[in-house]
GUVEX-388515 format. One record per residue (C-alpha): x, y, z. Coordinates in steps of 0.5 Angstrom, whole numbers, plus 500, padded with zeros to 3 digits. Layout:
residues N
((X Y Z))
...
END
This chain:
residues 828
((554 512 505))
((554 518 508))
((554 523 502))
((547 519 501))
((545 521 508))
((547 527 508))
((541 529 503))
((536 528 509))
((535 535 510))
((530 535 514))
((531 531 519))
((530 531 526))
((536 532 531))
((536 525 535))
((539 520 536))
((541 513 540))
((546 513 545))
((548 505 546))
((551 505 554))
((553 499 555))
((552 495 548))
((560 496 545))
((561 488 546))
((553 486 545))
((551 479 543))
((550 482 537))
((557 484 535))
((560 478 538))
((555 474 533))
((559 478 528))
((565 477 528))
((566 470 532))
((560 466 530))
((557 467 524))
((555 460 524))
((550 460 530))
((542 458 528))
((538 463 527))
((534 462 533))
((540 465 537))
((539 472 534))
((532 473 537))
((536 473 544))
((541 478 542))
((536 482 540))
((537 488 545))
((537 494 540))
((530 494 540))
((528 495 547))
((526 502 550))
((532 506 549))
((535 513 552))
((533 518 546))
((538 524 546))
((540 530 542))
((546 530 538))
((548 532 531))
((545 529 525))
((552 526 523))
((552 522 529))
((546 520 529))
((546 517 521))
((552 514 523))
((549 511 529))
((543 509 524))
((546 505 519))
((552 502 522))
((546 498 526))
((543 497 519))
((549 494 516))
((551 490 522))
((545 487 522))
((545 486 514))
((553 484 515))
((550 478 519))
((545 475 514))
((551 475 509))
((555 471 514))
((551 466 516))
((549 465 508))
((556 464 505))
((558 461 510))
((553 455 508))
((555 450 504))
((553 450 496))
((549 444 494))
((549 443 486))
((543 445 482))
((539 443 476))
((536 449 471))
((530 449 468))
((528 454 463))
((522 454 458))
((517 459 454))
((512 462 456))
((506 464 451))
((499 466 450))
((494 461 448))
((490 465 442))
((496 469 438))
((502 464 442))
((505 472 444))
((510 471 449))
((508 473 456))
((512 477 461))
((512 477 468))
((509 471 469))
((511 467 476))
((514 461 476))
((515 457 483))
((517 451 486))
((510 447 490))
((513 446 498))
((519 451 497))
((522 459 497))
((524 458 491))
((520 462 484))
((522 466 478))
((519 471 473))
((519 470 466))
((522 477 461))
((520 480 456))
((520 475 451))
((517 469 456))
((523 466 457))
((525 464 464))
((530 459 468))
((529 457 475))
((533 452 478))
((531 446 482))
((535 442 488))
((532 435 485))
((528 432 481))
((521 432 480))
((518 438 483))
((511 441 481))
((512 448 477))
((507 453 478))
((505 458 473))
((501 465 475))
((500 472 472))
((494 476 473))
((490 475 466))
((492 469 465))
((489 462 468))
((494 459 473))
((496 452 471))
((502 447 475))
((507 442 470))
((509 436 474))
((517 436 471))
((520 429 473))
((528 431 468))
((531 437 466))
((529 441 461))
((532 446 457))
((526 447 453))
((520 447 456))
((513 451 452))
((508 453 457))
((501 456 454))
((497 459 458))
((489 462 457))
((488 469 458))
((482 471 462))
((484 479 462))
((484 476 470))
((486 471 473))
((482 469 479))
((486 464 482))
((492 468 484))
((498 466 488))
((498 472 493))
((502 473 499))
((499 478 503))
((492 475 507))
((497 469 511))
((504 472 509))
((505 466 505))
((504 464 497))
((497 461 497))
((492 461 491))
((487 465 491))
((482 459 492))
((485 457 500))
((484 464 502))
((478 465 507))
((478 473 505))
((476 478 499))
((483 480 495))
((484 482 489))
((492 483 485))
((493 488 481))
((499 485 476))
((505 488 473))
((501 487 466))
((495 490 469))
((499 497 471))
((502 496 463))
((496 496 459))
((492 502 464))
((499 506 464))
((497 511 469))
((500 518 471))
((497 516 478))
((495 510 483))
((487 512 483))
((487 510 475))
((488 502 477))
((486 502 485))
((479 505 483))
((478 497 477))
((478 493 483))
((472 492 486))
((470 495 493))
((476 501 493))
((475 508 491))
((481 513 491))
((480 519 491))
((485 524 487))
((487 531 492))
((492 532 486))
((499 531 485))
((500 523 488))
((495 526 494))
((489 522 496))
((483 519 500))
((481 512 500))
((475 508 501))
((474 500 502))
((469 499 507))
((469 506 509))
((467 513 507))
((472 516 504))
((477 518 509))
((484 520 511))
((484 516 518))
((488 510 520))
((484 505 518))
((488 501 512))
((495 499 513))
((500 500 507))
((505 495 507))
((512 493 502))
((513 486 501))
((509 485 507))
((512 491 511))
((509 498 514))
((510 504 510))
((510 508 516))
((509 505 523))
((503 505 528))
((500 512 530))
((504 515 524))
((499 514 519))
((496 518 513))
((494 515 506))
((499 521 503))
((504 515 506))
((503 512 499))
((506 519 496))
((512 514 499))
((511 509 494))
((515 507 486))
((510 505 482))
((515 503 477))
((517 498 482))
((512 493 484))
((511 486 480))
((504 486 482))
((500 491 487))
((496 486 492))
((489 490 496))
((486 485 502))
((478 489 503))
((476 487 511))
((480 487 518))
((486 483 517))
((489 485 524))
((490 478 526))
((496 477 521))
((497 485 521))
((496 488 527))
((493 495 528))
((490 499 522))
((489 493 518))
((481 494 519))
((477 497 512))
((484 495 508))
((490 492 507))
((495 494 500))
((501 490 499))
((506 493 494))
((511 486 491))
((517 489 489))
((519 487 482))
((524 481 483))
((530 479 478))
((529 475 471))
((534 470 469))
((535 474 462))
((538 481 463))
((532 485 462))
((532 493 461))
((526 498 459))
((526 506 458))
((519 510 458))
((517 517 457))
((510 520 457))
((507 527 457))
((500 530 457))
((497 537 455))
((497 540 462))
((504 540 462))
((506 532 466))
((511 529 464))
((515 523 467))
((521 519 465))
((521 510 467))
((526 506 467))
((527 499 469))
((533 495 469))
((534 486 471))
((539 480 471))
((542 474 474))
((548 472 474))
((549 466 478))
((546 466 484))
((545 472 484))
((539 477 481))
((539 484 481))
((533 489 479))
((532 496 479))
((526 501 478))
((523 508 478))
((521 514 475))
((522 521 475))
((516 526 474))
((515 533 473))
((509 537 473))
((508 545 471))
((504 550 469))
((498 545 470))
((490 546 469))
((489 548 476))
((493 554 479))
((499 553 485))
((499 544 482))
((507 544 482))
((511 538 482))
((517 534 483))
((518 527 485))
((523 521 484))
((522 515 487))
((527 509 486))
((528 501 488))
((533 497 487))
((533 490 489))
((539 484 490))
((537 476 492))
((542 471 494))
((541 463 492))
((546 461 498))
((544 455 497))
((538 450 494))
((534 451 501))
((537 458 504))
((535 465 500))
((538 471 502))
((534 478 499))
((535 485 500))
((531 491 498))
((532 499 499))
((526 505 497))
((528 511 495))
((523 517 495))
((523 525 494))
((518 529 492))
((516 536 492))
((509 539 490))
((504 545 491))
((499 543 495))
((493 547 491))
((487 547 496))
((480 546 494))
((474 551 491))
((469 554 494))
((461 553 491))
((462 559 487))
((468 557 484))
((467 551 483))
((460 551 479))
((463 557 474))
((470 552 473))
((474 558 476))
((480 553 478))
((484 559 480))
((487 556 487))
((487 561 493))
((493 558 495))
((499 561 492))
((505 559 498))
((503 551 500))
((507 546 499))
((509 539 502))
((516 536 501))
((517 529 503))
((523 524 503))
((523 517 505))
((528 511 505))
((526 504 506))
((531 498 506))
((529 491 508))
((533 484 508))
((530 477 509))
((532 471 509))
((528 465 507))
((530 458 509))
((527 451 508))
((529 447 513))
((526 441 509))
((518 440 506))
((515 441 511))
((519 446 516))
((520 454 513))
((523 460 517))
((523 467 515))
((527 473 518))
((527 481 516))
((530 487 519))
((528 493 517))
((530 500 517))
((526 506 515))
((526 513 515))
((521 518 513))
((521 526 514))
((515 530 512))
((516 538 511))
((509 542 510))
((506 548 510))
((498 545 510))
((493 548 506))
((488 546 510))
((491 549 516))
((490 555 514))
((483 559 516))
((480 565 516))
((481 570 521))
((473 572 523))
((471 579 522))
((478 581 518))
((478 578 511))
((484 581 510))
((488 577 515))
((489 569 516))
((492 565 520))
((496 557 519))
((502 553 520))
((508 550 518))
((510 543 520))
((515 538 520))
((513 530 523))
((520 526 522))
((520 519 524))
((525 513 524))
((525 506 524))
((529 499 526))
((524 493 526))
((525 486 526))
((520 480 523))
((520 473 524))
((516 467 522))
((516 460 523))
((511 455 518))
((510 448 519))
((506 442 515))
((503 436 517))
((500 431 513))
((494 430 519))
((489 433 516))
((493 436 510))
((495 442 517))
((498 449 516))
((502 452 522))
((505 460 521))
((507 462 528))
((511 470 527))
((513 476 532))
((513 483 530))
((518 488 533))
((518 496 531))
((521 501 535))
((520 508 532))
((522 515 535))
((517 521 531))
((517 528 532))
((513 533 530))
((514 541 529))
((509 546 528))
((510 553 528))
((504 558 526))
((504 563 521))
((501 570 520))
((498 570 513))
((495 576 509))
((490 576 504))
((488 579 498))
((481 583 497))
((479 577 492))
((481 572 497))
((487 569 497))
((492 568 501))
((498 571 498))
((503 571 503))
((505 569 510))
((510 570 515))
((512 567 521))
((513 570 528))
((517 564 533))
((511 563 535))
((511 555 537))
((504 551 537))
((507 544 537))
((514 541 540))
((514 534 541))
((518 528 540))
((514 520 542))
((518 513 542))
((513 509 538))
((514 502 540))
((510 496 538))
((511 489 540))
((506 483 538))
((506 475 535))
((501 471 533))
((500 464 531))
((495 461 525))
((494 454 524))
((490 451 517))
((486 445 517))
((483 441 512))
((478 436 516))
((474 433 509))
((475 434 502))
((475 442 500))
((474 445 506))
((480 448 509))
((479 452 515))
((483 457 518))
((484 460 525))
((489 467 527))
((490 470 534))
((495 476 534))
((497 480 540))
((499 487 540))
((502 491 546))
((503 499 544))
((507 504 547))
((507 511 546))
((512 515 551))
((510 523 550))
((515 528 551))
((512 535 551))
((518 540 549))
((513 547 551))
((510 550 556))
((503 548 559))
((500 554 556))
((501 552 549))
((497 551 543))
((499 543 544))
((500 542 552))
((498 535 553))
((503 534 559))
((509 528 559))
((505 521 559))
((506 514 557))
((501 511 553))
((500 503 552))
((495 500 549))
((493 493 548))
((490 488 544))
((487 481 541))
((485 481 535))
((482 474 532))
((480 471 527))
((477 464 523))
((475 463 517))
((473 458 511))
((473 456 504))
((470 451 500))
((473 449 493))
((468 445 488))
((472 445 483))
((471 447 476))
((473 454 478))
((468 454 484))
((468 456 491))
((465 459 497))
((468 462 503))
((466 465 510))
((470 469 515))
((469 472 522))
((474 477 524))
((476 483 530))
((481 489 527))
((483 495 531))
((486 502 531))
((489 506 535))
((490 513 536))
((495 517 532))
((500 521 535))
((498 527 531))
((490 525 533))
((492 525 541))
((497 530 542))
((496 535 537))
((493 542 539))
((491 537 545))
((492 539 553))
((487 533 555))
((488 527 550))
((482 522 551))
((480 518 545))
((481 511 545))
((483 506 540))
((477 504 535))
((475 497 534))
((471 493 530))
((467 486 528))
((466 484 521))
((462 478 519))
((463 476 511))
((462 471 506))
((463 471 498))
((465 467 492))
((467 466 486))
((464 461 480))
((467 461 473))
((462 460 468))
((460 458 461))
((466 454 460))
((470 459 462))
((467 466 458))
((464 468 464))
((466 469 471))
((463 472 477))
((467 473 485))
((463 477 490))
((463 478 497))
((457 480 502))
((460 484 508))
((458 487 514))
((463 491 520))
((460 494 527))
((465 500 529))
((467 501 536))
((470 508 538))
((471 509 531))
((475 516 531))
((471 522 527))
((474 529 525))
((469 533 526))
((467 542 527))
((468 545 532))
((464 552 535))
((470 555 534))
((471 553 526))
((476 549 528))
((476 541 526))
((477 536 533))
((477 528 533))
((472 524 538))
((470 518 538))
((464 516 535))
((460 511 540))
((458 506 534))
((457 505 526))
((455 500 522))
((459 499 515))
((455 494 510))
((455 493 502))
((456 487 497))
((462 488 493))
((462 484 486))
((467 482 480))
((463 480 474))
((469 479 466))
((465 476 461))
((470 473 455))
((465 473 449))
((471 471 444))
((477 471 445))
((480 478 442))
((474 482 447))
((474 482 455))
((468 486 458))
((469 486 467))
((464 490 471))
((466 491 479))
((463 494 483))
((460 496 491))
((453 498 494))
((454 499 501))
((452 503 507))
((455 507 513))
((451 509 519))
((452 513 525))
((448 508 530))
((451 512 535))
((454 518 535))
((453 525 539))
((456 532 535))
((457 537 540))
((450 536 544))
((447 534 538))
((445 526 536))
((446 524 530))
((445 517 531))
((441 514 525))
((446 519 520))
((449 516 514))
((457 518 515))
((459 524 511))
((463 522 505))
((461 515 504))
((457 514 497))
((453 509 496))
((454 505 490))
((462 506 486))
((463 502 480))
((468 501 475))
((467 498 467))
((472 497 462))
((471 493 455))
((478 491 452))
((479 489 445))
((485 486 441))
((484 485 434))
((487 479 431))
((489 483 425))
((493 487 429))
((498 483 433))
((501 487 439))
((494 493 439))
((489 494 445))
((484 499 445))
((479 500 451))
((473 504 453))
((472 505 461))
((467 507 465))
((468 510 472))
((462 511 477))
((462 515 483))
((454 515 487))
((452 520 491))
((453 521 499))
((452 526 504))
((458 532 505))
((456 533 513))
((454 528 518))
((449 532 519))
((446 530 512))
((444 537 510))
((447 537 504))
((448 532 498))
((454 531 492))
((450 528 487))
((456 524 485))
((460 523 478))
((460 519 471))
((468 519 468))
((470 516 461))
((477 514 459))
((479 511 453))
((486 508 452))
((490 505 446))
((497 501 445))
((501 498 440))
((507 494 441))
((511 492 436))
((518 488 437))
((522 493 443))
((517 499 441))
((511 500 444))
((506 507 443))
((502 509 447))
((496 513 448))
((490 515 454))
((485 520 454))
((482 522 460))
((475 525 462))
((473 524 455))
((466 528 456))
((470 533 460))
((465 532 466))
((466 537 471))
((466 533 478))
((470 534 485))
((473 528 488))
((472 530 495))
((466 534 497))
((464 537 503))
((459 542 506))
((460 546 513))
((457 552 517))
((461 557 513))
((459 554 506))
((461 548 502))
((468 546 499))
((470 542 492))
((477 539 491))
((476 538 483))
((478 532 479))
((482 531 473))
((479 536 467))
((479 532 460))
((487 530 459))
((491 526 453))
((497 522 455))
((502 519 450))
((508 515 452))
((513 511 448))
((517 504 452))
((522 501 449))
((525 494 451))
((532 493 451))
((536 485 452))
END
């Protein structure tokens, strides 16, 4: 384990120094009481609480960092094994589509009212062990209708038939209440992305499936780097939360949308996005967005797939997958390897792998014991955007020859699930992160005025680890058919950050050529994020159809800045401790007519705080103030013409407080100010209309606004503005066929719209937008499947982000025209 750790080679020197913890609750709880209840951990649980952070070496401070990590660990096992094992009854059965009675993989199968699910393999086979007889099965996977079997004695044999609708839109989904429900009892707008979904597109990049889902934009800035709009212009600020089976990729204060460069593709079941505030389960940042990765989970029949693919610009990438269970234990791994060179675009290196392995234990009938760990590692150019000139005459000769960003990140996680009886379930994770970011940023570096042959820029280091805890409690009531969810959030983060200026030089055509770097500190500080918060749902069906439901979570936030310069420095903000607070609420409804028919209706308040980097680099005063937001919506969903057609909507409208804008200074450089007042409107829509049953045609889409109602940019009032970067109209279209000739074949054609919006808030310069084609095609016969993507079939010139300041307007350009091919090969 220390070798393993040893590869973090960009770590910060800190660690924990526990005075007065050798003979803690905690360690008497492993070695003499591994058969205490779970309630008694939460009063051990000291390790969280503030405190003393030192510098040490980066051996102590691994050590220090997984011995905590493994007792914890150490005492989920004890108490699992030490409950006694109760006999078990195996169901088994087969999975298969209605029309060409293929098998369907991936498919989920739960047991109503309990923890306890599997996933069918590759041939639709799956098992699942039940504690008694009868039980109510459950079957999901996106694409498919979801249906229930009522099984009343065992069975070996059972044949499950489902209907293909190319999307399923009554899911089973975990992220809106951190418990499986079906899409028709949450009062939200979500949308899943499944495993099959992520088969049949077969992207390079995230951007290729997240732009199908209606009402989400992300823009590609290269090499797994992004911007993202969902209720928002296109931004990189801390208004989404992204999560791992419900965890934060990053803590509070430590966001960015490049936090999704940590992520394995190869390693989600299905990839679930919440549009809208959902801060009264989340907590902060979960305002515009919230996306949840679901990782893969074991199959009963052993089960493992190699992929290779390449494209004609150099991108080639390795996937593998591998799942078994054996006895009560399940095992699943996957990841990628991916390569980039000699790209289309100049300076567009790239080097990424990225792992995840995960381990679930069946203790016994009512206890679940599951453990994850993520491993990520990626090293890129960073290629920088064009100018006008460049752009229009498809110049892509990057002026950037030295930026990069190099990342590392770990993420382990362990929970244990246990039903106390029908209507009483707990559930508790501790986990551990641990995520360092090196990088010499392009858009730091800036021109010197006056002197084209000079610049200047920075290189910097943000580093942070954490140690965390989740916990909730969910009880039934048949009153009323009454839900109760009460849960806590504890998550201690120490974060540093490190940035040194550089002196660069530039060539007479412009490029930055080369750099050095003086000893010249512009940042030097370390900040102990701490957040502590609990919450409390409850959900009623007062009469028939109608579920309300109704949230309140309470966040406390510390930020204890340590600045380690002088007052004269470039970030001079003087030691303080910062707190926030917050209540953010939340009701809502839904109303199911049957048939496939529904409304629903939610009234919500989200919040962010500020980030580190926003309060305390290159600041000496900090001031800005957390942003909030109030959000009213209503939408629903209606299956129609005997199920050929299906539409799901929703209808939106957020007022923004303090919302935190980057924008221009006098001087050229950027700084972020809260904006007084914004409003963000739009109607999002879901349209599949299955004319036979070998085409499926899906339209999703979203028409909305974002204003400047009140807003003051360096003495000048922009109120009445639309916000930079926010387009009005984005839609995504794809036809899908598959010939019943050709058993295992798929063709699709897709459309990408992207509309038209400001480049400055001051609304004085406009990009026109973009119109994408993208054709795809795959054959799968027995364990073999081809595969083959032609992206930009027109090769249309388009920037994926567009913006226009004093000295003139920049465009970072999208894919040119590209062709993948790939091959999968499925082993049992």
């Amino acid at each position: 384990m220390g070798c393993f750790l040893a590869h973090f080679k960009y770590k910060r020197q800190i660690c924990l120094e526990y005075e007065g913890y050798s003979n803690s609750g905690v360690t008497c709880l492993l070695l003499c009481c591994p058969n205490v209840y779970l309630t008694k951990i939460f009063f051990h649980f000291e390790i969280l609480l503030p405190f003393p952070v030192m510098l040490s070496t980066q051996k102590t401070r691994s050590v220090m960092r997984i011995t905590r990590l493994l007792l914890t660990t150490s005492l989920f096992i004890l108490l699992g094994n030490s409950l006694t094992a109760h006999a078990q009854t195996l169901l088994s059965g087969h999975i298969v589509d209605s029309a060409s009675g293929e098998p369907i993989p991936g498919a989920n199968i739960y047991v109503d009212n309990t923890s306890e699910g599997s996933v069918s393999d590759t041939e639709g086979l799956f098992n699942i062990s039940v504690s008694s007889l009868p039980v109510r099965l459950t079957f999901s996977v996106l694409g498919y209708t979801t249906t229930t079997r009522h099984v009343v004695e065992a069975s070996s044999s059972m044949e499950i038939v489902l209907r293909a609708t190319n999307l399923d839109m009554d899911p089973l989904l975990v992220s809106a209440n951190r418990e499986l429900q079906p899409r028709s009892e949450i009062p939200v707008s979500i949308s899943a992305i499944s495993a099959t979904q992520i088969d049949a597109s077969a992207p390079n990049m995230l951007y290729e499936v997240f732009n199908q889902v209606a009402g989400v934009h992300m823009a590609s800035l290269s090499n797994e780097q992004y911007k993202l709009s969902i209720r928002q212009p296109l931004t990189n600020k801390a208004y989404f939360l992204f999560m791992e089976d419900g965890i934060p990729l990053r803590p509070i204060g430590v966001f960015n949308p490049n936090a999704l460069i940590n992520v394995n593709m190869a390693g989600a079941e299905r990839i679930e996005i919440l549009r809208g505030p959902s801060s009264a389960m989340n907590g902060g940042n979960a305002v515009a967005g919230s996306i949840n990765f679901i990782s893969t989970r074991p199959t009963a029949v052993p089960d493992a797939t190699f992929g290779l693919r390449r494209d004609n610009y150099g991108y080639t990438r390795a996937d593998f997958s591998g799942s078994t269970v054996r006895g009560k234990t399940g095992v699943a791994i996957g990841g990628y390897v991916a390569r980039q060179r000699d790209g289309w675009y100049e300076h567009s290196d790239f080097d990424k792998v990225s792992l995840t392995a995960r381990l679930d234990r069946q203790i016994d009938e009512r206890t679940r014991l599951i453990n994850t760990a993520s491993y990520s590692n990626m090293d890129t150019d960073t290629k920088g955007a064009l100018d006008s000139l460049s752009y229009a005459s498809r110049g892509f000769n990057s002026l950037h020859t030295f930026s990069y960003r190099q990342m590392e990140s770990l993420r382990v996680r362990s929970t244990i699930e246990r039903s106390w009886s029908e209507s009483q379930r707990s559930t508790l994770t501790v986990f551990f992160r641990d995520n360092t970011i090196n990088q010499l940023p392009y858009w730091r570096v800036r021109g010197v005025r006056g002197n084209r042959a000079k610049a200047t820029g920075e290189t910097n280091i943000q580093s942070f680890w954490s140690l965390g805890l989740l916990g909730q409690q969910e009880w039934r009531f048949e009153t009323l058919d009454t839900k109760l969810n009460a849960g806590f959030s504890l998550d201690r983060s120490p974060a540093t950050y490190i940035a040194e200026w550089i002196d660069v030089d530039r060539d007479s055509d412009g490029t930055y050529a080369s750099f050095v770097a003086p000893d010249s500190m512009l940042s030097d500080y370390s900040v102990g994020i701490f957040n502590a918060a609990g919450y409390i749902r409850a959900e009623v069906q007062p009469v028939a159809n109608l579920r309300v439901s109704s949230s309140v979570r309470l966040d406390q936030i510390q930020y204890d800045y340590d600045n380690h310069l002088s007052t004269d420095a470039y970030s001079s903000a003087p030691d303080e401790v910062t707190s926030f607070s917050h209540i953010s609420p939340k009701l809502g409804l839904t109303y199911d007519f049957g048939g496939g028919r529904g409304l629903y209706s939610n009234i919500s308040l989200g919040f962010a705080p500020p980030e580190i980097s926003e309060m305390y680099h290159g600041v000496s005063v900090p001031s800005l103030e957390p942003a909030t937001f109030q959000s009213m919506e209503i939408g629903g969903w209606a299956a129609l013409l005997g199920g050929k057609l299906f539409v799901d909507a929703s209808l939106y409208s957020m007022t923004g407080k303090n919302e935190i804008i980057p924008i221009v200074s006098p001087t050229g450089g950027f700084v972020n100010e809260n904006a007084g007042h914004t409003e963000h409107r739009g109607i999002e829509y879901t349209v599949l209309v299955l004319p036979i049953e070998s085409i499926s045609i899906r339209l999703t889409g979203s028409q909305s606004t974002h204003e400047f109602v009140e807003f003051v940019d360096f003495g000048v009032d922009q109120s009445g503005n639309d916000m930079a970067f926010a387009p009005s109209w984005t839609a995504n279209g794809e036809i899908a066929y598959k010939p019943s000739f050709l058993e295992g074949a798929r063709i699709s054609a897709e459309w990408n719209h992207l509309g038209n919006y400001f480049m400055d808030n001051a609304n004085t310069t406009e990009y026109e937008g973009y119109d994408l084609f993208n054709l795809r095609a795959a054959y799968r016969k027995g364990p073999v499947q081809v595969w083959g993507n032609l992206a930009n079939v027109f090769d249309t010139l388009h920037a994926t982000n567009a913006a226009a300041y004093a000295w003139g307007s920049i465009y970072n350009v999208g894919q040119v025209r590209a062709a993948t091919i790939g091959l999968r090969y499925n082993l049992k």
